[in-house]
N, C-alpha and C positions, 0 to 999 in steps of 0.2 A: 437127197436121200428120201426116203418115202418114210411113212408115219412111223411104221412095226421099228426103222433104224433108227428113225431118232428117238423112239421111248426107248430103246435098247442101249442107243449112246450114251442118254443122259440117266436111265436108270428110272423114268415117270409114267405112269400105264398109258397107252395110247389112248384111256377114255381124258385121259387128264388134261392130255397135251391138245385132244380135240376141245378140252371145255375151255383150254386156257386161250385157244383161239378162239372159237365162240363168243367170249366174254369178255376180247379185246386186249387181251396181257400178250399173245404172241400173235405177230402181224399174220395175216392170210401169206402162207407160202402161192409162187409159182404154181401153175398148174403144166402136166406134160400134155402131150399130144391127146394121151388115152385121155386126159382127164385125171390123173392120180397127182396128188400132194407133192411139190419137192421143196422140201427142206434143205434149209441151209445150216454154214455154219452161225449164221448168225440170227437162226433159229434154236439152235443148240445152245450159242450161247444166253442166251432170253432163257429158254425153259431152265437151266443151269444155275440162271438170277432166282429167277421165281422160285426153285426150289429150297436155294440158300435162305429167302427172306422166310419161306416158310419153315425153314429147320428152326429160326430164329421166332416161331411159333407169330408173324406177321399176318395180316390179315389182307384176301384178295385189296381190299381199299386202300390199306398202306402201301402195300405192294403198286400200288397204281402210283401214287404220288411220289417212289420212290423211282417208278419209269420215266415219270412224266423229268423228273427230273435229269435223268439220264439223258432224255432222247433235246434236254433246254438244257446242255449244257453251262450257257456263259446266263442263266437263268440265279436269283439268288437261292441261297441253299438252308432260308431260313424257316419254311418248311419241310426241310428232313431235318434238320435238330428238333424244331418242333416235336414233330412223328416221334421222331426216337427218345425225347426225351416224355414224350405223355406214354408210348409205348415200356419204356422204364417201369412208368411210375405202376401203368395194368399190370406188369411182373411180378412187382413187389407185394401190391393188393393180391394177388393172386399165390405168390408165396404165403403171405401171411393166413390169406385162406387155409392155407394148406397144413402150416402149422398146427391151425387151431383144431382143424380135422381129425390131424395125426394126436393130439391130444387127446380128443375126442376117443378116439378110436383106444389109447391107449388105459382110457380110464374106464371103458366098456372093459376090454382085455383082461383088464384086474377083478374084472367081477368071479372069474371062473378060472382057479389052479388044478384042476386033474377031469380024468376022465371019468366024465359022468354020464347019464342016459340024457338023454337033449332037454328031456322036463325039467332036468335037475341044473340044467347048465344055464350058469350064473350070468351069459354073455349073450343068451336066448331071451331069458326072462327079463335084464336091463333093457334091451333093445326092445321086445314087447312094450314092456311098460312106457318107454320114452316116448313110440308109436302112439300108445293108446292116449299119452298126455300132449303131444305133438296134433292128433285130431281131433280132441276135444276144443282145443286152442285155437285151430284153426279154423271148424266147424262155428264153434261160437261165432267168430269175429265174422267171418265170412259172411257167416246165416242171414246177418243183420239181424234177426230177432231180437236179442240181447244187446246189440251195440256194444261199439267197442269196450274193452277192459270190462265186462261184466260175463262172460261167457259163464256160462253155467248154474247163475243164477236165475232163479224167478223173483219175479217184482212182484 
């Protein structure tokens, strides 16, 4: 099958499926007579992989040690627990990111119950303000002028 059918098989844009061979996840198919791509099924199946590990929000390098493993079968498999279990742990950091965000976000929200003109709104001006404290803070430390934990101060 040529590239257009197997992004269509498996549902991945054909730039994708060109990067994912490029980059060494999907072997170089066949080439025909003309010179065009043919795809196998077990080309289909690999983009198929790759896909799923990336639903599982996996990264091209996991993704790799997750082949390499496939393709060393009777290989130990104490690198994909590994993977999956340090992969776990980024979820969870990454939820609780998320958490704190949505908090975040919720405690902005509270600033401003009706409709107002934008000057007036409660959810404009908290966010201005945290801005304007968010680069004075950063500005400081950054600048190096002040050194760290003194931003704003003159000596």
């Amino acid at each position: 099958m040529r590239i257009g059918e197997l992004a269509r098989h498996t549902g991945c844009p054909v730039e994708t499926v060109r990067y994912y061979e490029k980059s060494g996840l999907l072997p170089a198919p066949r080439r025909t007579g003309a010179n065009y791509r043919d795809y196998g099924e077990v080309h289909a199946e690999r983009v198929a992989f790759i896909l799923r590990c990336r639903s599982l929000d996996m990264s091209l390098p996991e993704i790799r040690v997750l082949l390499a493993a496939i393709e060393r079968p009777e290989a130990d498999c104490g690198p994909v627990n590994a993977l999956l279990d340090e992969h776990i742990s980024h979820v969870a950091s990454r939820i609780a990111e998320l958490r704190r965000l949505k908090a975040e976000l919720d405690a902005i929200r509270a600033h401003c119950s009706g409709e107002y003109p934008a000057r007036a709104c409660g959810i404009v001006r908290t966010l201005v303000r945290r801005a304007g404290a968010e680069s004075h803070r950063v500005h400081g430390h950054v600048g190096g002028a002040h050194g760290a934990g003194t931003a704003g101060r003159r000596g």
